[in-house]
Structure formats: C-alpha cells, structure tokens
C-alpha positions, 0 to 999 in steps of 0.5 A: 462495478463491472469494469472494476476488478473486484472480490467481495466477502462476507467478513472483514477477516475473510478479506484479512485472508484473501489478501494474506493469501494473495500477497503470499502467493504473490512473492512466492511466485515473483521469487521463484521466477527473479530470485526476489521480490519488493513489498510495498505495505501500508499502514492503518487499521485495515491491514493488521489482520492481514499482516497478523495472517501473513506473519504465519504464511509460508513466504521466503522472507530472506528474499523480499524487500519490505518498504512502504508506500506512506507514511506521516513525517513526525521529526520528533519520532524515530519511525513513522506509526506506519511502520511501527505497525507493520514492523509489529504485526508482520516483520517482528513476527515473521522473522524478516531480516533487519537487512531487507526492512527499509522504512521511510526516513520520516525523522529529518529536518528535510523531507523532501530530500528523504524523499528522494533518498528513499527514491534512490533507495528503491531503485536500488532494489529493483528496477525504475523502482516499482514494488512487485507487490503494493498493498493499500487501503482504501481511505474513508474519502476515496485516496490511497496512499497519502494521494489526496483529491487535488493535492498530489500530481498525477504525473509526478515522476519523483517515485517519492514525494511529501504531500500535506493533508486537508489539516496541514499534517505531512507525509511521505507517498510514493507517488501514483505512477511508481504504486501503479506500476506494481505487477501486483496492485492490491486495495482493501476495503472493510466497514461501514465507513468505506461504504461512499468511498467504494461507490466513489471508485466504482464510478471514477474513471481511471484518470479521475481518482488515484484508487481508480487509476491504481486498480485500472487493469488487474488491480484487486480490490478486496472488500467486505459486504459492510464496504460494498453496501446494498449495490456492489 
C-alpha cells in the first residue's frame, strides 16, 4: 500500500478518533482561513462513532455547511436513513444550525431533477460545488458513495446524479469528479468485512476504481488491523 496514503490503527474506535480529529482539524483550519467551510457526510454504520466523537469536538458549527455525498431514494420517507443517522449522531448533538443542514431531496417523484436541484444547491455553497471536506466509508465491494463498478461514469460532470444498485435500489451520489475535488478526502475503513475491499483499492489504479481515484494524491484512508488483514 505504498502508493496508497494511509494510516492504520489497532481498533475501530482509534480510527472513529482519528478521523473526528481530522475533520475537526479540517473545518477549523478551512474556516479560519475562508470564514467557512462545506461538510460532505456519509451514512453507514462505519462513521457513527465518529460522528458521536465529532459531536463533542470543538468546531465552529455556525460556520460549516453539512451535506451529503449519498443517499437511497425512498419516495414514502421524508429524509433518506442516511441522513437520519448523521442528523442523529452528529447535527442534533452538536447543536448545528437548521440553516446549514442541507440533506438530499430523496422524497420526490423526480430523482433526477433533485438531483440536479441538489447540484445548484451545492454550488451555491461554495464554488464548482466541491465540499471542502468529504468523508466516506469504504463499501464490502470496494465502492464509495453510491459509485458502483460499471454502473456509474467516471467523467460525469453532473456534481449530482442517481444510480441503482445490483439489486434494483435507487440512490442519490455525488458524482466521482465533484467527491474528488475535496481538499480534504477521507475514507474509513473497519472489520473483517473490509478486508478484500482494502487489498482491492490498494491494487487499483487511480483510473480504475472510484475509492482508488477518490484517494489518489492526498486522500486519507483510515483503517483498522481488522480491515488491513495480515498484509497492509
């Protein structure tokens, strides 16, 4: 994984405080130097711890922007379970304003033109777009986001888009050249079951996979001994 910029950890809860620590540093470091910053969160079951530790960092809140980088189109819920998750392990505890919460328009008989409403939106916070700070997990299969092998353009210049999974579900993504732009590209990593995905990005090429791709250059990926598995 030499080529790979990463940092491996003995538990799952040391890289829950890593990465709370470097999205922490990261916003605060954006803010004092623009007067503000854009969040793109993830949802899972990888980040909660996280996103718990993160709740009690010391962040200026009143200046971020929290959005999201996916979430499932379920037109009979109100807010994507993604959401729901960061809205309750993070936003509600931190105490983040109503006003700087911006969660996927996932209730609408259009998902493609939410989408691209939820593309205006986020140019409107910030410019082409891009997220100052984009934290992902690392899916069992090697994907981030909802950007699934063969089912997603690598080149898609819509910032937000809607891709289905092997199983017919639909989601909301931003789109791999938007994620990418971030200054500050984070994946997690943790379990057993992330074993075969780790050595799967570790032996990509940036072209090749959008975890890859995501991380080439100064990306971070976090993982813990369980993910890295006998050869990191």
């Amino acid at each position: 994984m030499s080529s790979l910029r990463s940092q491996q950890f003995p538990t799952a809860l040391a890289v829950a405080e890593r990465t709370a620590d470097a999205v922490a540093d990261a916003v605060r470091r954006t803010v004092a130097e623009r007067g503000g910053c854009v969040v793109a969160l993830t949802g899972g079951n990888t980040p909660t711890d996280a996103y718990r530790l993160l709740a009690g960092r010391d962040v200026p809140w009143h200046a971020v922007h929290v959005v999201q980088t996916d979430d499932r189109v379920l037109p009979e819920a109100e807010t994507g379970s993604n959401w729901r998750m960061i809205t309750e392990t993070l936003l509600d505890p931190a105490g983040v304003p109503r006003e700087r919460r911006h969660p996927m328009p996932v209730r609408s008989g259009d998902p493609a033109g939410a989408a691209a409403v939820y593309a205006e939106l986020l140019t409107s916070l910030s410019p082409g777009g891009s997220a100052d700070v984009v934290l992902l997990q690392l899916g069992p299969d090697g994907h981030l986001a909802s950007l699934f092998a063969d089912r997603y353009d690598p080149a898609d210049p819509a910032g937000v888009t809607v891709t289905t999974t092997v199983d017919g579900a639909v989601r909301m993504t931003q789109t791999l050249p938007l994620l990418s732009a971030a200054a500050t590209r984070i994946v997690m990593a943790t379990g057993t079951g992330k074993t075969e995905a780790v050595a799967k990005v570790a032996g990509a090429t940036p072209d090749t996979l959008a975890t890859r791709t995501f991380l080439a250059g100064d990306g971070l990926l976090l993982l813990d001994a369980e993910a890295a598995g006998p050869n990191p």
